[in-house]
PDB file with one MODEL, atoms N, CA, C and O in Angstrom:
MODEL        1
ATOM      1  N   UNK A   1       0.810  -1.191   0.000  1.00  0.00           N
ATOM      2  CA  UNK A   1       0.000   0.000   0.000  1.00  0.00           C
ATOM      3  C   UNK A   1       0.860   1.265   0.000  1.00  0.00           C
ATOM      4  O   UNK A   1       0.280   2.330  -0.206  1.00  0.00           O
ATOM      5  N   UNK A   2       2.312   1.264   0.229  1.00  0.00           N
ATOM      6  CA  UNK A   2       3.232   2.253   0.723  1.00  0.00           C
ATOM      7  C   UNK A   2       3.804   2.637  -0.893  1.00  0.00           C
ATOM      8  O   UNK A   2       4.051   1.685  -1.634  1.00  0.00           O
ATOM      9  N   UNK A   3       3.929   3.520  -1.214  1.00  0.00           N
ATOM     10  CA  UNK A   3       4.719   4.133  -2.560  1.00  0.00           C
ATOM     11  C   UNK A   3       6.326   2.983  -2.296  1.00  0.00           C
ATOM     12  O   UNK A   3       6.922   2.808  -1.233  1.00  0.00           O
ATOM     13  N   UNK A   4       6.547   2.576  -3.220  1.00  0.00           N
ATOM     14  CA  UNK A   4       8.583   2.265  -3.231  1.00  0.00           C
ATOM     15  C   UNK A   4       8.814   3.418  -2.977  1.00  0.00           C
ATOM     16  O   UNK A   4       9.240   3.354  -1.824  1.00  0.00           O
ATOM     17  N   UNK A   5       8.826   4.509  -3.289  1.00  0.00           N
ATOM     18  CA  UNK A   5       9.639   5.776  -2.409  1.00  0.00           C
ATOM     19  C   UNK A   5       9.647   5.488  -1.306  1.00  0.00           C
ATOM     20  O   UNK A   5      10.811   5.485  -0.907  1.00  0.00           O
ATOM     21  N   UNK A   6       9.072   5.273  -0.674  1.00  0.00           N
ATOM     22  CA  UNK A   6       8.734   5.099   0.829  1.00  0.00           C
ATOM     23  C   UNK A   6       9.158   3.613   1.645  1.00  0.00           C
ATOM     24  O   UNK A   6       9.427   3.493   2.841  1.00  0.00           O
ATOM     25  N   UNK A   7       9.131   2.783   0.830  1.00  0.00           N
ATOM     26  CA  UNK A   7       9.331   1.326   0.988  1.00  0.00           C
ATOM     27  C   UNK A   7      11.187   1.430   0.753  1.00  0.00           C
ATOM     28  O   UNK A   7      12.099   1.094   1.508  1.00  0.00           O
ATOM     29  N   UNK A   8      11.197   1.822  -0.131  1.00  0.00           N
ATOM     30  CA  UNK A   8      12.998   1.731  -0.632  1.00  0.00           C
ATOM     31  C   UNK A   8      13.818   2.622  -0.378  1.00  0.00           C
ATOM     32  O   UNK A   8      14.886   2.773  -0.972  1.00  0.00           O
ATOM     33  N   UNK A   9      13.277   3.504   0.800  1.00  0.00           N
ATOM     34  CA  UNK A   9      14.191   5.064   0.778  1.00  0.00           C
ATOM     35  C   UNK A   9      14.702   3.920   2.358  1.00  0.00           C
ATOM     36  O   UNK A   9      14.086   3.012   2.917  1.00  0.00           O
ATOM     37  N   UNK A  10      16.251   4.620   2.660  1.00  0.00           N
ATOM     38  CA  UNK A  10      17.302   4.996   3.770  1.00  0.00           C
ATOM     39  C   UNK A  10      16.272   4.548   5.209  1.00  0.00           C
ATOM     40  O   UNK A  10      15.076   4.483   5.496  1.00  0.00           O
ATOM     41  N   UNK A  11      17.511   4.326   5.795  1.00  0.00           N
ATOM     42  CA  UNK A  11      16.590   4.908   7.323  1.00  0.00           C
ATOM     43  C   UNK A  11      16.620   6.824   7.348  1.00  0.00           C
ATOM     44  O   UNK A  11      17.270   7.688   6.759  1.00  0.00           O
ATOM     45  N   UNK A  12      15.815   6.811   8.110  1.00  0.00           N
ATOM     46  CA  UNK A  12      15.919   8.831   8.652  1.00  0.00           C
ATOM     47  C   UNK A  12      15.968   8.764  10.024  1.00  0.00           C
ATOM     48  O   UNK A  12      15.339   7.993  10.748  1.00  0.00           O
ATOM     49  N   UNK A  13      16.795   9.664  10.356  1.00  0.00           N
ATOM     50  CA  UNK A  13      17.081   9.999  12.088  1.00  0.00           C
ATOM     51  C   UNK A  13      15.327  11.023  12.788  1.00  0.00           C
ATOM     52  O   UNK A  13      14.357  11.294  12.080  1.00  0.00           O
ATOM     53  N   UNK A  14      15.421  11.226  13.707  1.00  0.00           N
ATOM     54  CA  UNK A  14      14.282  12.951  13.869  1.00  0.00           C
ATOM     55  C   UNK A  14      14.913  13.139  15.224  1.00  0.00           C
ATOM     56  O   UNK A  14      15.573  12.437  15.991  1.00  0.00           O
ATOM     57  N   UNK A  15      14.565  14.055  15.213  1.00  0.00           N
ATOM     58  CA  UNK A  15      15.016  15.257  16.481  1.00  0.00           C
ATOM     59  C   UNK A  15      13.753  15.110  17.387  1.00  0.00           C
ATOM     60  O   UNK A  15      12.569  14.783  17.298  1.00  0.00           O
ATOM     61  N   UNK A  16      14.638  15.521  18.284  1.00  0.00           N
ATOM     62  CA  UNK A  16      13.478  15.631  20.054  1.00  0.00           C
ATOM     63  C   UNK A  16      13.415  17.068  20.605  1.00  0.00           C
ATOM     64  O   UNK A  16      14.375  17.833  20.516  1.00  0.00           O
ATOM     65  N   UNK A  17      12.357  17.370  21.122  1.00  0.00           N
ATOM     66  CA  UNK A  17      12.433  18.614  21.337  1.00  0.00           C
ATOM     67  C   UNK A  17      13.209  18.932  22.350  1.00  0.00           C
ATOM     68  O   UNK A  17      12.536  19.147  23.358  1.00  0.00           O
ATOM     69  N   UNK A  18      14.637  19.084  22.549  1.00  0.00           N
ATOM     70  CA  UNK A  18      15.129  19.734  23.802  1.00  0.00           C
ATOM     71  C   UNK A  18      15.221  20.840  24.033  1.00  0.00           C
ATOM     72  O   UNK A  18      15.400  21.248  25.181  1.00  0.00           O
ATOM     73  N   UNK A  19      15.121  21.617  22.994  1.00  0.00           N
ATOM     74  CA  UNK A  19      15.152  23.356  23.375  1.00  0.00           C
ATOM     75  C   UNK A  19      14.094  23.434  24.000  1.00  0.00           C
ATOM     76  O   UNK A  19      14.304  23.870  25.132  1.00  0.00           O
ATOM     77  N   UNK A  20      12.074  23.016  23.620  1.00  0.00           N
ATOM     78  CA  UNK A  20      11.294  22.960  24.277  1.00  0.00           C
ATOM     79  C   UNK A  20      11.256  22.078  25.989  1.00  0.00           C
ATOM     80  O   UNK A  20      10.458  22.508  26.821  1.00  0.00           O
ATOM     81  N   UNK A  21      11.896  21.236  26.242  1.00  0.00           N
ATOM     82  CA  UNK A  21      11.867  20.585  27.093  1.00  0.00           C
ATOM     83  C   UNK A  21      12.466  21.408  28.089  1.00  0.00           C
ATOM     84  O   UNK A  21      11.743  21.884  28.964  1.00  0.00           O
ATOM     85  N   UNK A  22      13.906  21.683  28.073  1.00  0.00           N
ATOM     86  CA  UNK A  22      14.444  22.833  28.593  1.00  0.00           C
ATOM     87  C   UNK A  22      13.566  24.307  29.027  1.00  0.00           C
ATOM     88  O   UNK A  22      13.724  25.134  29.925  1.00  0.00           O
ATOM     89  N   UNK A  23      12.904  24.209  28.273  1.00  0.00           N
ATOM     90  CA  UNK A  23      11.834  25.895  28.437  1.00  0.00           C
ATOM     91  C   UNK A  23      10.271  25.137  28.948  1.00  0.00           C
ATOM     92  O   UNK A  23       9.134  25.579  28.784  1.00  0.00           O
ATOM     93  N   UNK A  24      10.678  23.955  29.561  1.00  0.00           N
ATOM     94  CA  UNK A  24       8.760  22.961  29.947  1.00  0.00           C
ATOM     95  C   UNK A  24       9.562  22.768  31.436  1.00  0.00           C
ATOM     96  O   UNK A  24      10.036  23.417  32.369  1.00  0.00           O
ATOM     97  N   UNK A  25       9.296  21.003  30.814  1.00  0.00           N
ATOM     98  CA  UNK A  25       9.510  19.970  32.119  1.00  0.00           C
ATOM     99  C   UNK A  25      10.778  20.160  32.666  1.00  0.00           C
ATOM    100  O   UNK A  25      10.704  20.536  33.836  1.00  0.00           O
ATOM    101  N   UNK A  26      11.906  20.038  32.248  1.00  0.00           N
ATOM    102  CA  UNK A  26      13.402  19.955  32.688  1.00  0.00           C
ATOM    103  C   UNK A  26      13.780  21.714  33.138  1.00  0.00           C
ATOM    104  O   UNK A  26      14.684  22.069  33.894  1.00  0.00           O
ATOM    105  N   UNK A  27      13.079  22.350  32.628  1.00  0.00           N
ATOM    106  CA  UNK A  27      13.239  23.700  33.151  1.00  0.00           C
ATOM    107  C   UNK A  27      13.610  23.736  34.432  1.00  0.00           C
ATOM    108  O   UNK A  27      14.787  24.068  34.572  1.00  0.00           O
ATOM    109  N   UNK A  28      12.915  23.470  35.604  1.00  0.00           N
ATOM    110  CA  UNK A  28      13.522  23.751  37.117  1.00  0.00           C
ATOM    111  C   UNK A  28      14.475  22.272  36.830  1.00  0.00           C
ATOM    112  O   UNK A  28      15.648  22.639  36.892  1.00  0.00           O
ATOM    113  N   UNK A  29      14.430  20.892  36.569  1.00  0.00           N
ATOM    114  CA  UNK A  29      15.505  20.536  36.777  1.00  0.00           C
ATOM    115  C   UNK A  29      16.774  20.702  36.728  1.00  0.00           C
ATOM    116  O   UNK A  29      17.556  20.417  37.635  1.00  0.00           O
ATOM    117  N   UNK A  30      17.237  21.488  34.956  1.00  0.00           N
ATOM    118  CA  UNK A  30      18.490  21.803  34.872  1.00  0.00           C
ATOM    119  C   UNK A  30      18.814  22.869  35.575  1.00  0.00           C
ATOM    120  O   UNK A  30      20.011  22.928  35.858  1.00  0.00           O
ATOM    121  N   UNK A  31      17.929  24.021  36.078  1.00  0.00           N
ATOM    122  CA  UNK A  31      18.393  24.652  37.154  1.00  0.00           C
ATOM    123  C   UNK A  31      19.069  24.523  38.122  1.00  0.00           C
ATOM    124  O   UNK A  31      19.987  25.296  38.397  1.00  0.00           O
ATOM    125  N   UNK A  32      18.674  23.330  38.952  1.00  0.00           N
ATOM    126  CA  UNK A  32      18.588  23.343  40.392  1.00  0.00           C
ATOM    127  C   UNK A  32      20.289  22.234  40.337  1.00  0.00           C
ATOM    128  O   UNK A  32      20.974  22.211  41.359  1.00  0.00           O
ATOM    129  N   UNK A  33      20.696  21.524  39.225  1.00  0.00           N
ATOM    130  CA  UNK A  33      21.670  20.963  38.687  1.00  0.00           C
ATOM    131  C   UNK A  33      22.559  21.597  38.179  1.00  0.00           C
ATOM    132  O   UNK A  33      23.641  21.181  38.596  1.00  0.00           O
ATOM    133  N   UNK A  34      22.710  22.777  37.159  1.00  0.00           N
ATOM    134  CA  UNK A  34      23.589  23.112  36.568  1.00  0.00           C
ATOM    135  C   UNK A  34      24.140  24.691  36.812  1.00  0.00           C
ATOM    136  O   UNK A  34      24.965  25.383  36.215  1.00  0.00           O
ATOM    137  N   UNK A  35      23.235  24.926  38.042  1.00  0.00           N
ATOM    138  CA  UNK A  35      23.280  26.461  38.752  1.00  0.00           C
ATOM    139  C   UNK A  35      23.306  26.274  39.754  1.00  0.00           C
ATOM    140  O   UNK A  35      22.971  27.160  40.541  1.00  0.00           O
ATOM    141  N   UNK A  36      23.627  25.301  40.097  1.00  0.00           N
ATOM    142  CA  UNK A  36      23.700  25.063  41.855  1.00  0.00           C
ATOM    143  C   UNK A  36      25.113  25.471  42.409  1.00  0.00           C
ATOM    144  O   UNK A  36      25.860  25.857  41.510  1.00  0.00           O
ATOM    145  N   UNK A  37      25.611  25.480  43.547  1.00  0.00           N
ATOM    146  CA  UNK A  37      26.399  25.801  44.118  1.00  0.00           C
ATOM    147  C   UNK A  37      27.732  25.209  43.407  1.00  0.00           C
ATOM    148  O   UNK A  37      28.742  25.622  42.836  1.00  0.00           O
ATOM    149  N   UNK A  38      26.999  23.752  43.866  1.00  0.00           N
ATOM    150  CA  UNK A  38      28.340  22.697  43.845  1.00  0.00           C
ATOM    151  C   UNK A  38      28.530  22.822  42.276  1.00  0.00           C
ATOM    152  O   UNK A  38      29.726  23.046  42.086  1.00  0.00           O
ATOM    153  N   UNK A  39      27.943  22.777  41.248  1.00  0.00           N
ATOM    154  CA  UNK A  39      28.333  22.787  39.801  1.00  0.00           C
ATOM    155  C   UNK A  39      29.359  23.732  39.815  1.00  0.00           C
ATOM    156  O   UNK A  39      30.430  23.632  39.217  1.00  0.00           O
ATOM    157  N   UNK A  40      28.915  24.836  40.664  1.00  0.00           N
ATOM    158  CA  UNK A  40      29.793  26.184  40.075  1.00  0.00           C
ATOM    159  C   UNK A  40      31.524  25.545  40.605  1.00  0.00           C
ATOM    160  O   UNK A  40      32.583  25.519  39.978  1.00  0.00           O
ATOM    161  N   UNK A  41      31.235  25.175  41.760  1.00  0.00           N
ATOM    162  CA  UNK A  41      32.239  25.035  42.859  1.00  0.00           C
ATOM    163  C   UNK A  41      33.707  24.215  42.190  1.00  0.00           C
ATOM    164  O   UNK A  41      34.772  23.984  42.762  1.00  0.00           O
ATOM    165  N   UNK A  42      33.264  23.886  40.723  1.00  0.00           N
ATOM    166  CA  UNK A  42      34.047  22.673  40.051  1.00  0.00           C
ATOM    167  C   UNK A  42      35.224  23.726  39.659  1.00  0.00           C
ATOM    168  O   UNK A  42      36.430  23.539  39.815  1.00  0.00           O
ATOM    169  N   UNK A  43      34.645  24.778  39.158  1.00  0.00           N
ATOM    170  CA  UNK A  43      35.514  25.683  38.366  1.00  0.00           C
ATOM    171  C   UNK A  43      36.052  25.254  36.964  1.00  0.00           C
ATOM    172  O   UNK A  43      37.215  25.259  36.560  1.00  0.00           O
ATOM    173  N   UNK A  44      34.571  24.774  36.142  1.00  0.00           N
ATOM    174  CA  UNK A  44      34.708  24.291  34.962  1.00  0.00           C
ATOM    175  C   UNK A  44      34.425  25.491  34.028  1.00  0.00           C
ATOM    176  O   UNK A  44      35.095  25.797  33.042  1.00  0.00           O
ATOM    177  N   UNK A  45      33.028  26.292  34.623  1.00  0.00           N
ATOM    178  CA  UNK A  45      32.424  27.104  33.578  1.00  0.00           C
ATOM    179  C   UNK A  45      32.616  28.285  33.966  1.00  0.00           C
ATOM    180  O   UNK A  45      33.281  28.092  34.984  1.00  0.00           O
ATOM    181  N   UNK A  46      32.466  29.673  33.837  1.00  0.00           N
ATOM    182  CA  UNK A  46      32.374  31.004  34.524  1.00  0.00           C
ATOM    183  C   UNK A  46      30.730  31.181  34.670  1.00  0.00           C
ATOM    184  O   UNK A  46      29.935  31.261  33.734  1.00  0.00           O
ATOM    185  N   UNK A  47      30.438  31.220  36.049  1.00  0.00           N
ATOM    186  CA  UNK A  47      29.214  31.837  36.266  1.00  0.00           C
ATOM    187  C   UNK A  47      27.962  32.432  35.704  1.00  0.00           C
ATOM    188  O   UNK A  47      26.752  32.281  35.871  1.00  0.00           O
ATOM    189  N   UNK A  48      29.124  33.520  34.624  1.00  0.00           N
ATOM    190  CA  UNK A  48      28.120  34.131  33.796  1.00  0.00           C
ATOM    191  C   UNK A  48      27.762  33.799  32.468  1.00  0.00           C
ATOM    192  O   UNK A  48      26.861  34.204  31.734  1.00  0.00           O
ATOM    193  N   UNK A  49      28.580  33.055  32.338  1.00  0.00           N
ATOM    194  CA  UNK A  49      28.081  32.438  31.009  1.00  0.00           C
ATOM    195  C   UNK A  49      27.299  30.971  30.765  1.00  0.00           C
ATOM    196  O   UNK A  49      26.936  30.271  29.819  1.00  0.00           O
ATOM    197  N   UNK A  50      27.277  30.961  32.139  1.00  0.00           N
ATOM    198  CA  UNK A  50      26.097  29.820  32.415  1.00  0.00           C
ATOM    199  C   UNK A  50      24.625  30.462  32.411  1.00  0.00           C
ATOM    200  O   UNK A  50      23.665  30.179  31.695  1.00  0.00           O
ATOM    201  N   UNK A  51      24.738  31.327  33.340  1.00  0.00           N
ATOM    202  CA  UNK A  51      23.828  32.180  33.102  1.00  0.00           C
ATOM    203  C   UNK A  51      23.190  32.667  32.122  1.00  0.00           C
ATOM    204  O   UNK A  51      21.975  32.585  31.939  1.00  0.00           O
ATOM    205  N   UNK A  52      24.166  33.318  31.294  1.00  0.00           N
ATOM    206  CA  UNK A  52      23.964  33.865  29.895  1.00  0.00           C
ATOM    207  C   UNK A  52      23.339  33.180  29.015  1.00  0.00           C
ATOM    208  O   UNK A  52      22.448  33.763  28.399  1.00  0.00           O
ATOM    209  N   UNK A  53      23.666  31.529  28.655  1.00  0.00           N
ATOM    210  CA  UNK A  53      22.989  30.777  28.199  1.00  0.00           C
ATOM    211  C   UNK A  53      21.890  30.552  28.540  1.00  0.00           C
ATOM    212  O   UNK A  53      21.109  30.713  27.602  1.00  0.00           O
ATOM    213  N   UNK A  54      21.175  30.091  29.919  1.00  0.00           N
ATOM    214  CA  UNK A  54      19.705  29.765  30.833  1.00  0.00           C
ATOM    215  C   UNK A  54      18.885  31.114  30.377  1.00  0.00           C
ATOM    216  O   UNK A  54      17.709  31.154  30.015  1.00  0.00           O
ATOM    217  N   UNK A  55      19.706  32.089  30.475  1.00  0.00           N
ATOM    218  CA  UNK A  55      18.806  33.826  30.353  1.00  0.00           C
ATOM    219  C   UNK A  55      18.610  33.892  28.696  1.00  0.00           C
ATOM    220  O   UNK A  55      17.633  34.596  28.440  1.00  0.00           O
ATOM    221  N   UNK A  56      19.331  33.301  27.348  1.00  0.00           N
ATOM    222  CA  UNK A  56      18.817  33.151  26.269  1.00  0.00           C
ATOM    223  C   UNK A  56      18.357  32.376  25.725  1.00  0.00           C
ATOM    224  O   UNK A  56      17.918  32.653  24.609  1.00  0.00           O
ATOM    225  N   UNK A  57      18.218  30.908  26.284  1.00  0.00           N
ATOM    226  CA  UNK A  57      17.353  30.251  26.302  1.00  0.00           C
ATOM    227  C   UNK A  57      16.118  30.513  26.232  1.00  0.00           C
ATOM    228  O   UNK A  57      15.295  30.497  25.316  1.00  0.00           O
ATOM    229  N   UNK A  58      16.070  30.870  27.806  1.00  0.00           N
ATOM    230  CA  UNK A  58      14.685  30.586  28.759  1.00  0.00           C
ATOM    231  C   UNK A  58      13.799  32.204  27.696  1.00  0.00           C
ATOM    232  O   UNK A  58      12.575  32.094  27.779  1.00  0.00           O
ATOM    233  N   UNK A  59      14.102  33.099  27.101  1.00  0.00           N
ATOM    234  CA  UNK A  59      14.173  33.699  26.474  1.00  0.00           C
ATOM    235  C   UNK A  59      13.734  33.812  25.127  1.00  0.00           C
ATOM    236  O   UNK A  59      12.882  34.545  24.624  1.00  0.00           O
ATOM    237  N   UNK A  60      14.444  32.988  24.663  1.00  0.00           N
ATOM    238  CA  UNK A  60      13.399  32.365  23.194  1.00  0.00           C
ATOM    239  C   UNK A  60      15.147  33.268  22.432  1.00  0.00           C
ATOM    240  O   UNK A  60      15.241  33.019  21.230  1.00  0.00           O
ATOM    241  N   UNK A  61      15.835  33.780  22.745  1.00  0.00           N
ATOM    242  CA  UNK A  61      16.618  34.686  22.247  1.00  0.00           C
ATOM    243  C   UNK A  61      17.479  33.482  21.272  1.00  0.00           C
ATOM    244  O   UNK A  61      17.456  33.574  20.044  1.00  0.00           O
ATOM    245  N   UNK A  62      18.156  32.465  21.908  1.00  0.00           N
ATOM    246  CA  UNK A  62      18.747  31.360  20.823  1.00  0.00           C
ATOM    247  C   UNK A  62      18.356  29.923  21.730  1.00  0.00           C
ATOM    248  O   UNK A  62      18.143  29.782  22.935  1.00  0.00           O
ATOM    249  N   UNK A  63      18.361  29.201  20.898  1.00  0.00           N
ATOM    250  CA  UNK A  63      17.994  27.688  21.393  1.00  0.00           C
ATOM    251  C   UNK A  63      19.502  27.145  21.944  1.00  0.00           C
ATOM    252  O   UNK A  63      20.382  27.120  21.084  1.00  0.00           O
ATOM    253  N   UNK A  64      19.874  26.701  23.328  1.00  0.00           N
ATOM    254  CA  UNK A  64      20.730  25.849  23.461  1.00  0.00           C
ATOM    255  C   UNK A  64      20.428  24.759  24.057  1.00  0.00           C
ATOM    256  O   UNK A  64      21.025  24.428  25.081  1.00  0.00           O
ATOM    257  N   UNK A  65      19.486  24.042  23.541  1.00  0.00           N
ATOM    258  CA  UNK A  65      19.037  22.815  23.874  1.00  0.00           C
ATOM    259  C   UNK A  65      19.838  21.705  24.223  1.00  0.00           C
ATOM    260  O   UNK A  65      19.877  21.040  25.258  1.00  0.00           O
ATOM    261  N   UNK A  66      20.615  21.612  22.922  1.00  0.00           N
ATOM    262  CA  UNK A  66      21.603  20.636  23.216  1.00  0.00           C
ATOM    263  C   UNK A  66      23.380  21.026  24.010  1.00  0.00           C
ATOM    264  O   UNK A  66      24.206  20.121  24.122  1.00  0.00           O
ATOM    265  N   UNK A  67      23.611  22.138  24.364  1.00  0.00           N
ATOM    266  CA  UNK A  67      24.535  22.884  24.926  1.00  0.00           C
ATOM    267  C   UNK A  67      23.916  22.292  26.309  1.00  0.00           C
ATOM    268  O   UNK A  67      24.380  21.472  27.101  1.00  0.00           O
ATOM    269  N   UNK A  68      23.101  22.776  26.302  1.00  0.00           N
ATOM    270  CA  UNK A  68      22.384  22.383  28.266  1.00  0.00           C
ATOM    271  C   UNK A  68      21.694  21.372  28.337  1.00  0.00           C
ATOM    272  O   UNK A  68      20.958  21.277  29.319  1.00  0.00           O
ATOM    273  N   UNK A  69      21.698  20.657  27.674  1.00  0.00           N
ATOM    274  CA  UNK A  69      21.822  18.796  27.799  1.00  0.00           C
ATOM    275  C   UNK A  69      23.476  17.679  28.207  1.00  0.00           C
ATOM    276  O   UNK A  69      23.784  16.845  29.059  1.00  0.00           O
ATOM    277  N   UNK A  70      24.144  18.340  26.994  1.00  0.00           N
ATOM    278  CA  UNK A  70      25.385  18.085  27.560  1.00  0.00           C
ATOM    279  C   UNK A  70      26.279  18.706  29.069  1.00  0.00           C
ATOM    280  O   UNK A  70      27.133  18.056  29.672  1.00  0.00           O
ATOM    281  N   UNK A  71      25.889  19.851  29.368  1.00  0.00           N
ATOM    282  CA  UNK A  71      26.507  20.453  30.694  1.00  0.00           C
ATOM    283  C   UNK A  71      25.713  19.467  31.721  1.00  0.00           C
ATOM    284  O   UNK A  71      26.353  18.803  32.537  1.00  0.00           O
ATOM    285  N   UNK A  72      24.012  19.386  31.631  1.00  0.00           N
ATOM    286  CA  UNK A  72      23.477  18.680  32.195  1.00  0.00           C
ATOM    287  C   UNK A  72      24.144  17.451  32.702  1.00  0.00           C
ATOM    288  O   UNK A  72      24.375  17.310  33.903  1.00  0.00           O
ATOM    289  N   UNK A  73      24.541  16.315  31.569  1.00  0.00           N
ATOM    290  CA  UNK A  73      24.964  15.292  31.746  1.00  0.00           C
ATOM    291  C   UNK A  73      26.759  15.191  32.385  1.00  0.00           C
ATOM    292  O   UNK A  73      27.402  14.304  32.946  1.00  0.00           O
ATOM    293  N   UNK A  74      27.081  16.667  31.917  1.00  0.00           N
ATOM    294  CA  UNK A  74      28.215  16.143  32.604  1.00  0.00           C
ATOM    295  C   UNK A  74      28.542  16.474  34.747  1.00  0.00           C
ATOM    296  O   UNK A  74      29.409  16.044  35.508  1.00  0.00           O
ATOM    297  N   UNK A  75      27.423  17.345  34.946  1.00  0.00           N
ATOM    298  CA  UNK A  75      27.323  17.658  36.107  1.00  0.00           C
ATOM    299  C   UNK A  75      26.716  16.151  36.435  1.00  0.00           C
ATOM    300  O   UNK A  75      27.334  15.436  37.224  1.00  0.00           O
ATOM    301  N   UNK A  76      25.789  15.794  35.965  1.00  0.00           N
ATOM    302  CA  UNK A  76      25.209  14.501  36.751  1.00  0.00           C
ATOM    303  C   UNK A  76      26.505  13.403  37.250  1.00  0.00           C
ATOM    304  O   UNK A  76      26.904  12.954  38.324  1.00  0.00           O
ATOM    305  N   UNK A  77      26.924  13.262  35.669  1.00  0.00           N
ATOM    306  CA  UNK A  77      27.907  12.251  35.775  1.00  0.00           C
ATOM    307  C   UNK A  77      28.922  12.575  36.983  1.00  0.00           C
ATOM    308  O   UNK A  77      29.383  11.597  37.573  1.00  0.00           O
ATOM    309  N   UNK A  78      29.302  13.829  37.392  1.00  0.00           N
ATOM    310  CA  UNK A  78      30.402  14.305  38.712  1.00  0.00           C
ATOM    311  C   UNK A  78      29.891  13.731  40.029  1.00  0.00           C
ATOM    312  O   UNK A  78      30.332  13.132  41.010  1.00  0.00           O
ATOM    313  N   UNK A  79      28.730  14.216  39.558  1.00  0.00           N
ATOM    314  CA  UNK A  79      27.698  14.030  41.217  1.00  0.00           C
ATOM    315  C   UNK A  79      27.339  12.030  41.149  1.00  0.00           C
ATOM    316  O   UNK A  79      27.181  11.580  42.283  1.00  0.00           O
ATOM    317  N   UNK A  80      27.264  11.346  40.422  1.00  0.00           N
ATOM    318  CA  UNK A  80      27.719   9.923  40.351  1.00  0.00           C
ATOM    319  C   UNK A  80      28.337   9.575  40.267  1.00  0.00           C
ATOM    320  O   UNK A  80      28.122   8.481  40.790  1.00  0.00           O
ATOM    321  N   UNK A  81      29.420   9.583  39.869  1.00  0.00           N
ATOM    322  CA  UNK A  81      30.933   9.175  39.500  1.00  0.00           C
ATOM    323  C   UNK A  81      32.206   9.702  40.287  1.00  0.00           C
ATOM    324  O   UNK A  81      32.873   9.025  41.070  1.00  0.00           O
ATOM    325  N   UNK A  82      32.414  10.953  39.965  1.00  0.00           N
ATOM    326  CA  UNK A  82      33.830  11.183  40.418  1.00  0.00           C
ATOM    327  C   UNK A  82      33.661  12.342  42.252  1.00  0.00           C
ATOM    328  O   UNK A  82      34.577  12.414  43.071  1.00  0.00           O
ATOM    329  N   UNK A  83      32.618  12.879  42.367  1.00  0.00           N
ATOM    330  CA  UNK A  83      32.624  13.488  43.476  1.00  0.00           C
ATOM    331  C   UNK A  83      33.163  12.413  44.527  1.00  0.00           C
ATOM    332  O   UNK A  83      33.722  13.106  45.378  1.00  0.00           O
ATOM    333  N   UNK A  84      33.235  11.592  44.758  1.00  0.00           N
ATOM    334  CA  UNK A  84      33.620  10.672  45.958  1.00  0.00           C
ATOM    335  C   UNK A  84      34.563   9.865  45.181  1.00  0.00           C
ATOM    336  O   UNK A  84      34.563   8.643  45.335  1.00  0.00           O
ATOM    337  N   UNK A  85      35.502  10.527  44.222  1.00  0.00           N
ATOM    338  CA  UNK A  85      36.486   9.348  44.066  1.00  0.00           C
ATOM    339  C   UNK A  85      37.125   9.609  45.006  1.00  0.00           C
ATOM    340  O   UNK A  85      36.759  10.449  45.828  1.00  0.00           O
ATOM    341  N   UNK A  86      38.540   8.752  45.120  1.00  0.00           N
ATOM    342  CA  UNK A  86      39.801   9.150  45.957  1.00  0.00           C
ATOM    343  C   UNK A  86      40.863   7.828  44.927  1.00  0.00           C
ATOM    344  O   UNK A  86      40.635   6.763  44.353  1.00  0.00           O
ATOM    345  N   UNK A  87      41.917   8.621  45.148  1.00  0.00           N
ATOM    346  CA  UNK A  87      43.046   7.656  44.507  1.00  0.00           C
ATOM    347  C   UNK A  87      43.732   6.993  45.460  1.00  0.00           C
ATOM    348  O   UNK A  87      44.631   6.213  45.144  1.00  0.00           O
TER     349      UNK A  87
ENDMDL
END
């Protein structure tokens, strides 16, 4: 019933909304994670340009959806992983 175009074409990838998710549901999460004390306390990012990003975001000014997905994941991963290492 499907056209061969459709039957014989590639796989296709699609996108997820994270810029929206970020500006919904995950909104207070990545906050309370990636603006928290202890994130800052790493001395990975400068303050304000954490900021700067959340304030053009949350903004509609540019999408960093996937910018504050990855910071996301790498604060998580500290706070599971390496905050309590010791050598």
């Amino acid at each position: 019933m499907l056209p061969k175009s459709i039957l014989k074409r590639g796989k296709q990838g699609f996108g997820i909304p994270m810029g929206e998710w970020f500006r919904g549901e995950l909104k207070d999460y990545w906050s309370s994670v990636c603006l928290s004390d202890r994130a800052f306390s790493r001395g990975y990012f400068r303050k304000e340009d954490l900021f700067r990003i959340w304030d053009e975001h949350q903004s509609g000014k540019r999408d960093h959806g996937y910018r504050m997905w990855a910071l996301m994941m790498l604060e998580l991963w500290h706070n599971e992983f390496a905050d309590d290492f010791k050598l």
